[in-house]
SETI-107404 format. One record per atom (N, C-alpha, C): residue number from 1; chain; x, y, z; atom name; residue in three letters. Coordinates in nm, 3 decimals, always signed. Atoms other than C-alpha are relative to their C-alpha. Example, Ala and Ser with C-alpha at 12.3 -4.5 7.8 and 13.67 -1.06 7.14 Angstrom:
<node 1 "A" <+0.089 -0.119 +0.000> "N" "ALA">
<node 1 "A" <+1.230 -0.450 +0.780> "CA" "ALA">
<node 1 "A" <+0.090 +0.120 +0.000> "C" "ALA">
<node 2 "A" <-0.082 -0.119 -0.006> "N" "SER">
<node 2 "A" <+1.367 -0.106 +0.714> "CA" "SER">
<node 2 "A" <-0.077 +0.109 +0.073> "C" "SER">
***
This chain:
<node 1 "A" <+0.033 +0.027 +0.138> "N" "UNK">
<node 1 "A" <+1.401 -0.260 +1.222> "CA" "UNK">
<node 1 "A" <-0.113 +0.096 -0.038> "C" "UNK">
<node 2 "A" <+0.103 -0.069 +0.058> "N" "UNK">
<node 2 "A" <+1.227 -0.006 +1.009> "CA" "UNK">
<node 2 "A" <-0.153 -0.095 -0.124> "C" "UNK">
<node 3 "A" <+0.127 +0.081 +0.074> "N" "UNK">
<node 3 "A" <+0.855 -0.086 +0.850> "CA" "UNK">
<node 3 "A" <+0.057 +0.032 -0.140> "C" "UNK">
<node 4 "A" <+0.007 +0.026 +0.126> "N" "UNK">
<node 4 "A" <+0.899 -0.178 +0.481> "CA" "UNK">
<node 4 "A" <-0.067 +0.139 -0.068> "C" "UNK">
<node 5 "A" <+0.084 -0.073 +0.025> "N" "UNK">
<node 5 "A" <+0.623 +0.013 +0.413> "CA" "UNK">
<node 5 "A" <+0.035 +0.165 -0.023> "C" "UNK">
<node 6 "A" <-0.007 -0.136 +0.032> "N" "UNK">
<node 6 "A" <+0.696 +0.317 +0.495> "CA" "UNK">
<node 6 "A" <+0.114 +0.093 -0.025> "C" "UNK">
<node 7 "A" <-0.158 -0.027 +0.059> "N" "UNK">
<node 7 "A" <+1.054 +0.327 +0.416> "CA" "UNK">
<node 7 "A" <-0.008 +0.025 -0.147> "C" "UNK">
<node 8 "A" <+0.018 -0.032 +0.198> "N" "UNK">
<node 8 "A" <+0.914 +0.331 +0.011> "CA" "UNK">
<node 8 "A" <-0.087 +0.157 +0.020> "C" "UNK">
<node 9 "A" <+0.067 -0.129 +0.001> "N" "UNK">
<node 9 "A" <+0.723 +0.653 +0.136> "CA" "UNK">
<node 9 "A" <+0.106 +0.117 +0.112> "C" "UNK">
<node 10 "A" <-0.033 -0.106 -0.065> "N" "UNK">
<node 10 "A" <+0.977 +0.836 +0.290> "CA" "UNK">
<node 10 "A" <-0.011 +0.031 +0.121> "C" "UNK">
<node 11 "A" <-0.004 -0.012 -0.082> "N" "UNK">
<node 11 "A" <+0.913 +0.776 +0.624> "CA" "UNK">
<node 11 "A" <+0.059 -0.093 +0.091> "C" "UNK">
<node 12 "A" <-0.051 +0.151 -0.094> "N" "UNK">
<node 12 "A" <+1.056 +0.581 +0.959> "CA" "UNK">
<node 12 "A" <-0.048 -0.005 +0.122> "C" "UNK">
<node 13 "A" <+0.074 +0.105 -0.124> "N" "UNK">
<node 13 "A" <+0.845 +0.348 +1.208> "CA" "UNK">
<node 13 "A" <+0.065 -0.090 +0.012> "C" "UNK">
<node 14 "A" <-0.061 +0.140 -0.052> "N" "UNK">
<node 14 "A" <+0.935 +0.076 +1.406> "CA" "UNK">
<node 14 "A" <-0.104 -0.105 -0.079> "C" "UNK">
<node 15 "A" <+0.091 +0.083 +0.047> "N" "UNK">
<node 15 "A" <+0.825 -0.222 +1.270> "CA" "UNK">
<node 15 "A" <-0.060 -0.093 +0.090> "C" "UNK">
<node 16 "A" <+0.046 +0.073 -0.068> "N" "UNK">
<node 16 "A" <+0.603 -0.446 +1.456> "CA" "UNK">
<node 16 "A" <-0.013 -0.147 -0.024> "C" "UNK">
<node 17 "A" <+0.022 +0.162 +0.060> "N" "UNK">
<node 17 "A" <+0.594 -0.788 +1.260> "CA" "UNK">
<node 17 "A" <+0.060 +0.003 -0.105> "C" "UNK">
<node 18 "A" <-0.109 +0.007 +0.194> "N" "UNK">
<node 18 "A" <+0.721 -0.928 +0.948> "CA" "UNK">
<node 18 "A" <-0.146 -0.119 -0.026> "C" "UNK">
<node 19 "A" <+0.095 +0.062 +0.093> "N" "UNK">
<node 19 "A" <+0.463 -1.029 +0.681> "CA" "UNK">
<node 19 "A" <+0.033 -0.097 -0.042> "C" "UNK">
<node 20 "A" <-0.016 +0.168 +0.005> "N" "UNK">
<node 20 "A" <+0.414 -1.391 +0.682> "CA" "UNK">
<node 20 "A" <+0.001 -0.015 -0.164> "C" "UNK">
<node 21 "A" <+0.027 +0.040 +0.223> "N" "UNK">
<node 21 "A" <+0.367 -1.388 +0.219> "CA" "UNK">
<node 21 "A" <+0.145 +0.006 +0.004> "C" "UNK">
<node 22 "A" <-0.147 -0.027 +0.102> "N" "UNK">
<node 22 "A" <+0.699 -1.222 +0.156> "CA" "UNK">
<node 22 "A" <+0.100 +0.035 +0.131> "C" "UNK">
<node 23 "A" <-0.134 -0.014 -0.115> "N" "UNK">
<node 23 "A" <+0.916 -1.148 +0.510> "CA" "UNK">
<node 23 "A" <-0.016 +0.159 +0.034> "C" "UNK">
<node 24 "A" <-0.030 -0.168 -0.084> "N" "UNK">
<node 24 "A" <+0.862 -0.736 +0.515> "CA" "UNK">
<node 24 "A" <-0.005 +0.014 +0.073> "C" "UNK">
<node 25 "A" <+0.007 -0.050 -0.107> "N" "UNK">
<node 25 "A" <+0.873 -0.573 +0.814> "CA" "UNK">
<node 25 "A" <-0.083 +0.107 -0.030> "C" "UNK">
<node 26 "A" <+0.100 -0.112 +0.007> "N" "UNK">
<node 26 "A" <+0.588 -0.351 +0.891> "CA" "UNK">
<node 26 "A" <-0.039 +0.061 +0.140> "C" "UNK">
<node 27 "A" <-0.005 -0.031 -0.137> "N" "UNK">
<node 27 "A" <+0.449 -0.137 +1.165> "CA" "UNK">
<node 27 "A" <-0.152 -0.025 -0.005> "C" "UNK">
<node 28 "A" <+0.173 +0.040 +0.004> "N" "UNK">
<node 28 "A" <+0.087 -0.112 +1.284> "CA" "UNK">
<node 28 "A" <-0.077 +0.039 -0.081> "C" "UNK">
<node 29 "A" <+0.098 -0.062 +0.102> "N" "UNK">
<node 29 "A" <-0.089 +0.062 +1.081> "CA" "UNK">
<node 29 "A" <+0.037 -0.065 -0.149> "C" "UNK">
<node 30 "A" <-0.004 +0.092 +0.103> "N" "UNK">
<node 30 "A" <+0.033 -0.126 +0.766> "CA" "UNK">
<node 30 "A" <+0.041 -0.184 +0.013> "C" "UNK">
<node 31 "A" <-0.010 +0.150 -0.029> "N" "UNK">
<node 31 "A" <+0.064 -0.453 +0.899> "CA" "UNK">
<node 31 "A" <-0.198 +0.014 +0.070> "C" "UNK">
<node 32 "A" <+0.146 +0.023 +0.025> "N" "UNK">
<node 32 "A" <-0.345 -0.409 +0.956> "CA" "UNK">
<node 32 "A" <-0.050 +0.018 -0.138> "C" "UNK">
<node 33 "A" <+0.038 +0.007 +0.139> "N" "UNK">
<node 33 "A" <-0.372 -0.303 +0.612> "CA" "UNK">
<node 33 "A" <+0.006 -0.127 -0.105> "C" "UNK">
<node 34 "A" <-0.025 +0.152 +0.075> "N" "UNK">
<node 34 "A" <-0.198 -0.599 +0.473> "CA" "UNK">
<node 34 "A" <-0.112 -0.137 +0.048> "C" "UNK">
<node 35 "A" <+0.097 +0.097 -0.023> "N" "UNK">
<node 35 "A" <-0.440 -0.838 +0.719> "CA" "UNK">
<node 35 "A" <-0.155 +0.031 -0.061> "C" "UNK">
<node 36 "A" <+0.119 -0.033 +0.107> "N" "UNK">
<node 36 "A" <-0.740 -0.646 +0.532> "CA" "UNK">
<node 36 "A" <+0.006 -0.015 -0.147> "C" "UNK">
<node 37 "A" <-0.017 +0.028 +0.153> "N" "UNK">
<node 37 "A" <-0.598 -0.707 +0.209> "CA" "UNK">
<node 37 "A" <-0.088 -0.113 -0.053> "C" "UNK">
<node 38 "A" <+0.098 +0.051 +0.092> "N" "UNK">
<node 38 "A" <-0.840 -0.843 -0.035> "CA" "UNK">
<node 38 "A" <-0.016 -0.020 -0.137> "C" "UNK">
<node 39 "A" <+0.043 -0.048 +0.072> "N" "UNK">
<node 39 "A" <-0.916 -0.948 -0.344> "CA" "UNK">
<node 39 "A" <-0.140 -0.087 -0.093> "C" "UNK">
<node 40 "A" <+0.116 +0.112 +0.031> "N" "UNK">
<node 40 "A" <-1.232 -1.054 -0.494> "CA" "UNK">
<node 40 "A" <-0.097 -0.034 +0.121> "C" "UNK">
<node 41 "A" <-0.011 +0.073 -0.098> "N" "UNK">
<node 41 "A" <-1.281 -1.160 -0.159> "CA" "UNK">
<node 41 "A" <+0.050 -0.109 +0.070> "C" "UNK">
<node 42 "A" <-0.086 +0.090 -0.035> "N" "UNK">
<node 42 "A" <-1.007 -1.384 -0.100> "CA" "UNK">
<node 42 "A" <+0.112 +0.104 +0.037> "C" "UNK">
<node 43 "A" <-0.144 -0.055 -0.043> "N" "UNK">
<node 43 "A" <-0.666 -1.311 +0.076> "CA" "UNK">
<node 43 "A" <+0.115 -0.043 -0.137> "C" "UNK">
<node 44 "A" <-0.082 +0.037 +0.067> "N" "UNK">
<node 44 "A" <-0.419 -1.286 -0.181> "CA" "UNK">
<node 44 "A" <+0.074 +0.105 -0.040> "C" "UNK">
<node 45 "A" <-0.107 -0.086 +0.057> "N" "UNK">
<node 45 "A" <-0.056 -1.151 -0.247> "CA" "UNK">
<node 45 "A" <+0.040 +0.105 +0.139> "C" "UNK">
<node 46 "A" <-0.028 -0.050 -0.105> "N" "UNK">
<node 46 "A" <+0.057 -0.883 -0.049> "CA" "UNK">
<node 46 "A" <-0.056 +0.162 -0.044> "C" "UNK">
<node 47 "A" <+0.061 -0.142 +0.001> "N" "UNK">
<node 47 "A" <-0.070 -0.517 -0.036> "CA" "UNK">
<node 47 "A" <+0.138 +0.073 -0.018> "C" "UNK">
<node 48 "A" <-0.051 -0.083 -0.012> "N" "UNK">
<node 48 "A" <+0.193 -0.334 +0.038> "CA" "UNK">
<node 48 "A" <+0.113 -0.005 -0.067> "C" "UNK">
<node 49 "A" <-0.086 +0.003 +0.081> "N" "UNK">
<node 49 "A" <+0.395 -0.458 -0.248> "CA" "UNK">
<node 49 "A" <-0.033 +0.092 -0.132> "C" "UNK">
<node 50 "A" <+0.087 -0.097 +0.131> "N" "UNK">
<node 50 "A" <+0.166 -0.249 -0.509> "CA" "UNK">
<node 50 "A" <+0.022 +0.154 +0.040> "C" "UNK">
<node 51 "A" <-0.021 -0.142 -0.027> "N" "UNK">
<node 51 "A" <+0.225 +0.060 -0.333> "CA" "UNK">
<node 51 "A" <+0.213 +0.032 -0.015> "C" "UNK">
<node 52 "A" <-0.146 -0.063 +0.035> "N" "UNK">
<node 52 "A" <+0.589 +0.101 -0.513> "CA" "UNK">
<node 52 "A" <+0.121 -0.137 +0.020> "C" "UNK">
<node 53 "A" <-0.103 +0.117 -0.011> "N" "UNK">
<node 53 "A" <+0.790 -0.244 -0.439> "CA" "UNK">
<node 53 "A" <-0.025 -0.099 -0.055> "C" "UNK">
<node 54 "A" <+0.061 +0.082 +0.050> "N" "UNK">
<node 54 "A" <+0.836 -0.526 -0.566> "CA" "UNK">
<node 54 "A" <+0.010 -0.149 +0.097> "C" "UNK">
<node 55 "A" <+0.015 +0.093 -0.084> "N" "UNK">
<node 55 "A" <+0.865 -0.740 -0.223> "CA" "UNK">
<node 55 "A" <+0.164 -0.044 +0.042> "C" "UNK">
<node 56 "A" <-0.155 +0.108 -0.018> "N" "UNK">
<node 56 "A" <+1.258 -0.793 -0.216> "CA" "UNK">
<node 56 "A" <+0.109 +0.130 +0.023> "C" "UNK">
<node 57 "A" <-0.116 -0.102 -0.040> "N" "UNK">
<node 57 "A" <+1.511 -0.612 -0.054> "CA" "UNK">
<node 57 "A" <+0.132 -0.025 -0.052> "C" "UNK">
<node 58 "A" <-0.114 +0.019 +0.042> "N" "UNK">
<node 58 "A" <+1.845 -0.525 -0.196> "CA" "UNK">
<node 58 "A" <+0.143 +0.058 +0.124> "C" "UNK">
***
C-alpha cells in the first residue's frame, strides 16, 4: 500500500500506518507530520488533507 500523502505529490512510499481521523495510508515521514498536527494547540482534523485532498479515495 502506497502513502496517501505522497501519492497527491507525485511520489511512491510504502505506507507505514493508516491515519486513525480519516483511514489514509501514510509512510513515516508524514504519518509524524500528521501526529504533530496542530491547531491552536489542540489536535484537530487531519494535516495531510490540506495539502491537495479532500480525505476520500475514489
Amino acid at each position: 500500500m502506497d502513502c496517501y500523502s505522497c501519492n497527491l505529490e507525485s511520489r511512491q512510499r510504502s505506507a507505514v500506518a493508516i491515519y486513525r481521523h480519516c483511514g489514509a495510508a501514510l509512510c513515516v515521514d508524514h504519518k509524524s507530520e500528521a501526529d504533530s498536527y496542530r491547531v491552536g494547540g489542540m489536535r484537530y482534523g487531519c494535516a495531510h488533507q490540506e495539502s491537495g485532498g479532500n480525505g476520500t479515495e475514489t
